[in-house]
C-alpha positions in Angstrom: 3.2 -69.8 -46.5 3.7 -69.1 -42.8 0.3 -69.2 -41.1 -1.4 -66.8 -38.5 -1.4 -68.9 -35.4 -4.4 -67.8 -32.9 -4.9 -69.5 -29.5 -8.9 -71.0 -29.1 -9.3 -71.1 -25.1 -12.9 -73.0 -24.5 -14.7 -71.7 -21.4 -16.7 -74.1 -18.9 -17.6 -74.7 -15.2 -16.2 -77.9 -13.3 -19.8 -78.2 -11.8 -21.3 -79.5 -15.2 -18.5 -82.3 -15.3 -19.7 -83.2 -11.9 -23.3 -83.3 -12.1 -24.2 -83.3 -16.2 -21.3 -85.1 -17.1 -23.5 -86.4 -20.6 -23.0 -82.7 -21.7 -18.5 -83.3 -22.2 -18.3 -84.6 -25.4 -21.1 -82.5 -27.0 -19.3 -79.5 -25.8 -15.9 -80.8 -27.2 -17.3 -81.8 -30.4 -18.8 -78.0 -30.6 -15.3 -76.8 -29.6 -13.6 -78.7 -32.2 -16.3 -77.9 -34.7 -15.6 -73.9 -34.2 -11.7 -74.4 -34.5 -12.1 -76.0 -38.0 -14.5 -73.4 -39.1 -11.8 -71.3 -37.8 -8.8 -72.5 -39.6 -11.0 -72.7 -42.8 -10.1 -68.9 -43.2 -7.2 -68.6 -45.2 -3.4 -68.8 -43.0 -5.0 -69.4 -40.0 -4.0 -71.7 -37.8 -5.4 -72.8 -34.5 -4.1 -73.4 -31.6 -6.4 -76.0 -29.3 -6.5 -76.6 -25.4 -8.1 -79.3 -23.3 -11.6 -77.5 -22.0 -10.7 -75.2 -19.2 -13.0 -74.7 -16.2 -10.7 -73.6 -13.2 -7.9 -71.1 -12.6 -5.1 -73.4 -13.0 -6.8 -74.8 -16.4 -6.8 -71.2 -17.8 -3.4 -70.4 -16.7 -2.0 -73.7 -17.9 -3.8 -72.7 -21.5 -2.5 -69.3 -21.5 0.9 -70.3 -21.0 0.8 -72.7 -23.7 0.0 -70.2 -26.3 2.4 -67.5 -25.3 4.9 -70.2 -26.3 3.6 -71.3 -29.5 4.0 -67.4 -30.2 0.0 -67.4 -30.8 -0.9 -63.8 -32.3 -4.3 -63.5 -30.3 -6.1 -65.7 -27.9 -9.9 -65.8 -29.2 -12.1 -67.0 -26.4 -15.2 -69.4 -26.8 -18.0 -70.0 -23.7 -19.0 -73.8 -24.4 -21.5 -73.1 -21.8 -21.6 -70.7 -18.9 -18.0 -70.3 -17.2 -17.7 -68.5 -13.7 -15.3 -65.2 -14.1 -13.6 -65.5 -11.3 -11.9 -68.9 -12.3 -10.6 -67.0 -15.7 -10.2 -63.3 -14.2 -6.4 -63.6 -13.4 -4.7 -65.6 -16.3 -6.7 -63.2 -18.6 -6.2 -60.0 -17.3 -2.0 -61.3 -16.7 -2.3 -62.5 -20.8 0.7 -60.6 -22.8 -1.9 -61.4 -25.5 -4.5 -59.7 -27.6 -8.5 -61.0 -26.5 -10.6 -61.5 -29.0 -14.2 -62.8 -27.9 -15.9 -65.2 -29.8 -19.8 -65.2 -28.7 -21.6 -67.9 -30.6 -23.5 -71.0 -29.4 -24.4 -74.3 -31.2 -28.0 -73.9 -32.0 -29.0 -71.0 -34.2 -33.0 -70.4 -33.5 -33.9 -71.0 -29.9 -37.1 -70.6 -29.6 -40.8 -71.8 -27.6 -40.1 -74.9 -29.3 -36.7 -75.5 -28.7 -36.4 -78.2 -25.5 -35.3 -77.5 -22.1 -31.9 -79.6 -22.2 -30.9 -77.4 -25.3 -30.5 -74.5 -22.6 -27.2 -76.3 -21.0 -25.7 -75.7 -24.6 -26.3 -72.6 -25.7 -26.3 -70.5 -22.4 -22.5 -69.3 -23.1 -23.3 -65.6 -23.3 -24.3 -65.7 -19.8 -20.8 -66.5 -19.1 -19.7 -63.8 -22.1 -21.0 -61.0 -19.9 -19.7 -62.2 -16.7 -16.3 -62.2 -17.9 -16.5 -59.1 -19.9 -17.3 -57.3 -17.3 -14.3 -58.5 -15.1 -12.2 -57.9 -18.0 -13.2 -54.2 -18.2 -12.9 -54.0 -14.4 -9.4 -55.5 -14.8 -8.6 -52.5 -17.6 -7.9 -55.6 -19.8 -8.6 -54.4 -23.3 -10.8 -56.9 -25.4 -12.6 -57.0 -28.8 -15.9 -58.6 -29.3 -17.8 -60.3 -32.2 -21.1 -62.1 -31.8 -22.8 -63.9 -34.0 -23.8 -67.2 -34.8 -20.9 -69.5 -36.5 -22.7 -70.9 -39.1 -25.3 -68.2 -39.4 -23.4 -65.1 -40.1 -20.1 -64.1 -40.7 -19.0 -64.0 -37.1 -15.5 -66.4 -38.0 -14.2 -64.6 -40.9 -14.6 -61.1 -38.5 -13.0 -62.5 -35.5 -10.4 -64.2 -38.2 -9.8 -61.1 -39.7 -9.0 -59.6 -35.9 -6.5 -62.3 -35.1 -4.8 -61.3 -38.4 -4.8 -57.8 -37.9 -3.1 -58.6 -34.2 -0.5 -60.5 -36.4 0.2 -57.6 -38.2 0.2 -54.9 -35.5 3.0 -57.5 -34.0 4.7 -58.1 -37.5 4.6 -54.1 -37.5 6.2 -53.8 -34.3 9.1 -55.7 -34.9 9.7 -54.4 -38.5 13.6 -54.2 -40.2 12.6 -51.8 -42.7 16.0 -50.9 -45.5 16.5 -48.0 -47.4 18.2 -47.1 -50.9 19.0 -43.4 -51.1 17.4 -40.4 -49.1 13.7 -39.9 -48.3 12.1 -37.8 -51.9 13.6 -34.0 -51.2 10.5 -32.2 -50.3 7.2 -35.2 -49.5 6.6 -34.1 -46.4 3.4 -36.2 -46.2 4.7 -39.3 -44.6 8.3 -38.4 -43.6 8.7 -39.0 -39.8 12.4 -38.6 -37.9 13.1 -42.4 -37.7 14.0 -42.5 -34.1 10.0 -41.6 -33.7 9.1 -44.3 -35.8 11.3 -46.0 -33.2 9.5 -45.2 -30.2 5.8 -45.2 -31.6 5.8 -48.3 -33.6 8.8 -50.3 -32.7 10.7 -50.7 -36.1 14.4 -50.2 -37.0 15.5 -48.0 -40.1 18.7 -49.8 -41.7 20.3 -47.6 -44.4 22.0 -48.8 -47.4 25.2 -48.3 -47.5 26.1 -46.2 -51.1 29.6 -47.2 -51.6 29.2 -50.9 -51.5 27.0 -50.9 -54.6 29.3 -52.1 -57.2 31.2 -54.3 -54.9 27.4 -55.7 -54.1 26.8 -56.3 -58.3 29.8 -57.7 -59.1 29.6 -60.4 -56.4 26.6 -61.7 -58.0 27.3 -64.4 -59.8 26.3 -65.1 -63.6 24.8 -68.6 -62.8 22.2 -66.4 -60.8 21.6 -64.2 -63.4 21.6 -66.7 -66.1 19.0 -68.6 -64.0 16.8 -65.3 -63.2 16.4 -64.9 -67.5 15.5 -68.3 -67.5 12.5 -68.2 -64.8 11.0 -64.9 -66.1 11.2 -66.4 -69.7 9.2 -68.9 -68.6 6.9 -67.2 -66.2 6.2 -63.9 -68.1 5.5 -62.7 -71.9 8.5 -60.4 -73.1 7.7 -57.7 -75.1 11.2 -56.5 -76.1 13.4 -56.7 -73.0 16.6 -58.4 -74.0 18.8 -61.2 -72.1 21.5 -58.5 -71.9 19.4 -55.6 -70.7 17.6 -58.1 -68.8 21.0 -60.0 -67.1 22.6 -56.0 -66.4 19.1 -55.1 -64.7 19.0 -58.2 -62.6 22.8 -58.0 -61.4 21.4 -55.1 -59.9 18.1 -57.0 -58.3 19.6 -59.5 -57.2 22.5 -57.3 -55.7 19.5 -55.8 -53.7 18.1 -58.9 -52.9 21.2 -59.9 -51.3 21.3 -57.1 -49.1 17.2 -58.1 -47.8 18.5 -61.0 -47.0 21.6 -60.3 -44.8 20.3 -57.6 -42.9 17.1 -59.7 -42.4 14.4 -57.0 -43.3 11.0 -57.5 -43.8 10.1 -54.5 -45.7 12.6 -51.9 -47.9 12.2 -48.9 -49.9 13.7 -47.3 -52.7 14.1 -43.8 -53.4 14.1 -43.9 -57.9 16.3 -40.5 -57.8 19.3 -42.9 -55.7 20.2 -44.5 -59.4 23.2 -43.2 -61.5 25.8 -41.8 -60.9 26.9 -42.8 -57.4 24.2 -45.0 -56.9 22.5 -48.0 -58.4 23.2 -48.6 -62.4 19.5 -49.4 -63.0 16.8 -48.9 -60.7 15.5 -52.5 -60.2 11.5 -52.5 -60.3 11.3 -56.0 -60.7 13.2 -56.2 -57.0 9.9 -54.9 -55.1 7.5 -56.7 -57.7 9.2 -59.4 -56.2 9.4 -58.8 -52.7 6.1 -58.0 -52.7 4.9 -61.2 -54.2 7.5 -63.2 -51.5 6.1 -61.3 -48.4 8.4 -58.3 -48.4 7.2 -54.7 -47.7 8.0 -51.8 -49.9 7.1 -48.7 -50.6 8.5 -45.9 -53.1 10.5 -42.4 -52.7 12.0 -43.1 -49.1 8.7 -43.5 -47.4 10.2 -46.0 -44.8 6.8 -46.3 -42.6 4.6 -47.4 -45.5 6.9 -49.8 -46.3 6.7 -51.2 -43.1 3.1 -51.1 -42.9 3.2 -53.0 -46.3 5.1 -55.6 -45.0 2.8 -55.7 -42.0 0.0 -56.5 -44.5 1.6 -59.1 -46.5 2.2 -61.1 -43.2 -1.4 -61.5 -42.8 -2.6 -60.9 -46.0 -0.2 -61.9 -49.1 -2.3 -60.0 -51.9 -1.6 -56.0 -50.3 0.2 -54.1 -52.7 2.1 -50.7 -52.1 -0.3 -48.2 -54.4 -1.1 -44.1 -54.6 -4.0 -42.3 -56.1 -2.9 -40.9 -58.9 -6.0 -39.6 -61.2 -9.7 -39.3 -60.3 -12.2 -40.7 -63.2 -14.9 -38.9 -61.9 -17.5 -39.8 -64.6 -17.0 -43.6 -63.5 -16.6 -42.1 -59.7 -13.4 -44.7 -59.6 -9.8 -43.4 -59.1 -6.2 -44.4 -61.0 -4.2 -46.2 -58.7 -0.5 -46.3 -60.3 3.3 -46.1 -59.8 6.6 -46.1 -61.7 6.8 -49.8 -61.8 6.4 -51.5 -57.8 3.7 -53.1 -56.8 2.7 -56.6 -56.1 2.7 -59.7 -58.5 0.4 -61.7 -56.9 -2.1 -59.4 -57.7 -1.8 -59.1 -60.8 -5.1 -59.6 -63.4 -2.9 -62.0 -65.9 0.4 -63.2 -66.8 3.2 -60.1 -66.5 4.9 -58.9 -69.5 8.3 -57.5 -69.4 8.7 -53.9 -71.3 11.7 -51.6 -71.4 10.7 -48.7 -68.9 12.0 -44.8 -70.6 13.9 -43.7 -67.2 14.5 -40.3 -67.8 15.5 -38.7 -63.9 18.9 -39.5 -63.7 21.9 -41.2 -65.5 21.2 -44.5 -64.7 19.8 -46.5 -67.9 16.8 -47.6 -69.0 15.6 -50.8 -66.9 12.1 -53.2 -67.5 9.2 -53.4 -65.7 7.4 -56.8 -65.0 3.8 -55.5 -65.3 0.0 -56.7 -65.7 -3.2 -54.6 -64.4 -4.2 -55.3 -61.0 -7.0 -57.3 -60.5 -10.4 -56.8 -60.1 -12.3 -57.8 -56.8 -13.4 -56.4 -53.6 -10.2 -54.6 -52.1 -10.0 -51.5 -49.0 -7.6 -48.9 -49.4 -5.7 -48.4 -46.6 -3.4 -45.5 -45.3 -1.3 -44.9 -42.6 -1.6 -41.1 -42.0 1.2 -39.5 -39.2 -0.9 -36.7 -37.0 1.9 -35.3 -35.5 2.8 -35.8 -31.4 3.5 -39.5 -31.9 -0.5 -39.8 -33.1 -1.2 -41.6 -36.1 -4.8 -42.0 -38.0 -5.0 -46.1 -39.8 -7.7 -44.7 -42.9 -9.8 -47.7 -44.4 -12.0 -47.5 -47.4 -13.9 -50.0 -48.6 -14.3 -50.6 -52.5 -14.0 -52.6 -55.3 -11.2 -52.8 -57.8 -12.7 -52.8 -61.9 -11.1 -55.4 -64.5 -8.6 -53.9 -66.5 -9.6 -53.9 -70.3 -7.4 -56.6 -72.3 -6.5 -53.2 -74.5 -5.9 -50.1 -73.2 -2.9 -47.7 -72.9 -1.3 -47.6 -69.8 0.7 -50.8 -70.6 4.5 -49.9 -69.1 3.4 -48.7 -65.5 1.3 -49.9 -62.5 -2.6 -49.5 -63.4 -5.4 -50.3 -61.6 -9.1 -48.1 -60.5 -10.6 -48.2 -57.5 -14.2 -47.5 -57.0 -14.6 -46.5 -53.1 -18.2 -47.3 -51.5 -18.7 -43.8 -51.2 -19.2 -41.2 -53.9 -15.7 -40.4 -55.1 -16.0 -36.9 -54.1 -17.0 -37.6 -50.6 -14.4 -40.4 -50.3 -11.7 -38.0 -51.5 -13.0 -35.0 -49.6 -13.0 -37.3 -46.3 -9.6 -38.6 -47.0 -7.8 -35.8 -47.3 -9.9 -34.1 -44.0 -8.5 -36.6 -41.9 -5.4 -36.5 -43.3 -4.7 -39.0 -45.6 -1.0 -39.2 -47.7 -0.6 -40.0 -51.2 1.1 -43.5 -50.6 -1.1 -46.2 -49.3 -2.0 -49.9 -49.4 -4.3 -51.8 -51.0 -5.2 -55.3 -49.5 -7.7 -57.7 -51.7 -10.9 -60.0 -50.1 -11.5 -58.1 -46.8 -13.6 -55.6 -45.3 -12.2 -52.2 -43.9 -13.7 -52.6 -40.6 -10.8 -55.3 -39.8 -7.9 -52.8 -39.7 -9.7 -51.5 -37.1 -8.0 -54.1 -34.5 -4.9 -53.4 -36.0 -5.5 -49.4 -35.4 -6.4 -50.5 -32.1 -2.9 -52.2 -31.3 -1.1 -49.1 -31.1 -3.9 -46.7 -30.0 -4.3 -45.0 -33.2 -7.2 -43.7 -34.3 -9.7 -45.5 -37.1 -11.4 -44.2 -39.7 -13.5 -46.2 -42.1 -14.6 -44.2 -45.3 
């Protein structure tokens, strides 16, 4: 699993070294201590410097994480640190700030002694560099807190992540099968827009290469495919012929992720049949999601991309719309055809034959378990119009799935949002929400906030 790599730059002033040089390796052990706590959160990885107290120092540690391709530099004030030694390399940083203010001790009080001052002074140099920074117009986030004390790590974590996504984002090769749904209007955007406000490339696929593309795979691959999911998932009537004719088609698809390198696709259902693909493949995005792939359904080319964005950060997103409100149990039916992420899954997948009745194509399986329960946000990516977009988080929690129920062939899950349903579903739709979103497992909304931030959309937490 490819990990989040953040760049921890300590802050301190040359004139300690020279006249309370004692204080050095109780600073270091504290710097240390912080980038362990750090890389506790899950795929984060730290990248350290030596303790930086002058100009070239900081420049030297800058430098060093631009290389290693750091997503975010996250600063940390051992002690007080003059601004003026860090004002240049940080306001010249390509990077994302993110400012950690914490100190060792976490009660100072009348009875705390006078040398504990030295070590826990670092918001005095917090402020002084803050302040430069805004004078600078260098953008910067800030989380306070103590380390051990609150949850101060997992939110600036969290922000480094986000930065890695808002970059993943940026750079996104996003495929599509078939046309955009005829008529959702809710998150279609011209693609050379998408272009120019996000970054990412649209790479169509090409139609008339489709049974070439299924006929080059090769039966050792499909043999090999039935194999796995016998192993890995209960079958519930899905034969090794419907299941090998299916997967031709998968893998086929798969193929084409691969060459063209892209990090999220999408598949419009209606592109099977006749002129288009034999069987449309749900396992393929089941998949993908579950590898770190994007995807969303019916065309929507910027959800998938935000998807991917996710999973690059955080591997249990899923593509998922609001489909029916329960509002007796103030939760809300999150579903789709067949797409959404394995790794969330509640328990082991079971492969059904799927009725596919919108076009010739036959009738393919699903792989399919509830979602999960757990604490989850709901996420959306609204386009305003004018190249402005709205990032919508809401915080919630997903229910357990009962082991019986009826909604067996299809993607099933409910939501419960913090808020009253009503008021989360009025507010959603007021600022604009779509009907395809994200949901992303073991965070809080107020993260995506940095990642809003990125691109200078606006934020709105529900």
């Amino acid at each position: 699993m490819k990990k989040v790599k953040v760049g921890l730059l300590p802050l301190y002033v040359k004139l300690y070294d020279d006249s309370l040089p004692y204080m050095r390796p109780k600073v270091e052990a504290f710097y240390e201590e912080i980038a362990e706590k750090l890389e506790q959160e899950e795929k984060l990885e730290v990248v350290r410097a030596p303790i930086c107290r002058l100009e070239n120092e900081f420049q030297a540690a800058l430098d060093r994480f631009v290389r290693e391709e750091a997503s975010a530099v996250i600063t940390l004030h051992l002690a007080y640190s003059p601004s003026l030694e860090s004002e240049k390399p940080l306001a010249n940083c390509p990077l994302p700030i993110l400012v950690l203010d914490t100190t060792p001790s976490c009660d100072f009080s009348p009875f705390n002694s006078i040398a504990d001052i030295d070590y826990n002074h670092g918001i005095h140099g917090v402020q002084d560099m803050c302040s430069l920074l805004i004078r600078n117009g260098k953008p910067f986030e800030i989380f306070a807190g103590h380390y051990r004390c609150s949850d101060v790590c997992n939110r600036v974590a969290n922000a480094a992540k986000a930065k890695a996504a808002a970059k993943a984002m940026r750079s996104a090769r996003v495929g599509i099968v078939g046309e955009p749904f005829a008529g959702m209007g809710d998150f279609r955007v011209p693609y050379e827009n998408l272009k120019r406000d996000i970054g990412m490339e649209v790479l169509p696929f090409d139609m008339s290469t489709v049974n070439d593309r299924v006929k080059a795979v090769s039966e050792d691959r499909v043999a090999a495919l039935w194999q796995e999911d016998s192993r890995k998932y209960l079958n519930d009537g899905v034969s090794e012929e419907l299941h090998n004719d299916v997967s031709r088609v998968s893998l086929a698809i798969d193929d084409w992720i691969k060459e063209e390198k892209l990090s999220a696709f999408s598949i419009n259902f209606l592109a099977t049949g006749k002129n288009g693909l034999p069987y449309m493949p749900f396992d393929r995005p089941c998949r993908a999601m579950e590898e770190g792939i994007g995807y969303a359904g019916e065309g929507d080319v910027m959800t998938a991309a935000f998807v991917g964005a996710l999973l690059s950060s955080w591997p249990e997103s899923t593509f998922a719309e609001m489909f029916c409100p329960d509002w007796l149990r103030n939760t809300v039916f999150l579903s789709h055809m067949g797409e959404y992420n394995l790794a969330v899954s509640e328990r082991t997948p079971t492969m059904r034959v799927k009725n596919f009745p919108f076009t010739e194509a036959g009738n393919p399986f699903t792989v399919m378990a509830p979602m999960k329960g757990g604490k989850a946000v709901f996420l959306d990516l609204a386009p305003a119009g004018d190249g402005e977009y709205t990032l919508i988080a809401a915080d919630g929690e997903m229910l357990t799935v009962p082991k019986e129920h009826n909604m067996i062939d299809l993607v099933h899950g409910w939501f419960s949002p913090a808020e009253d349903l009503a008021t989360f579903l009025e507010e959603y739709s007021r600022v604009g929400g779509t009907h395809h979103g994200a949901l992303v497992y073991g965070v809080d909304a107020e993260a995506f906030a940095s990642f809003a931030a990125e691109f200078g959309w606006n934020f709105v937490r529900i």
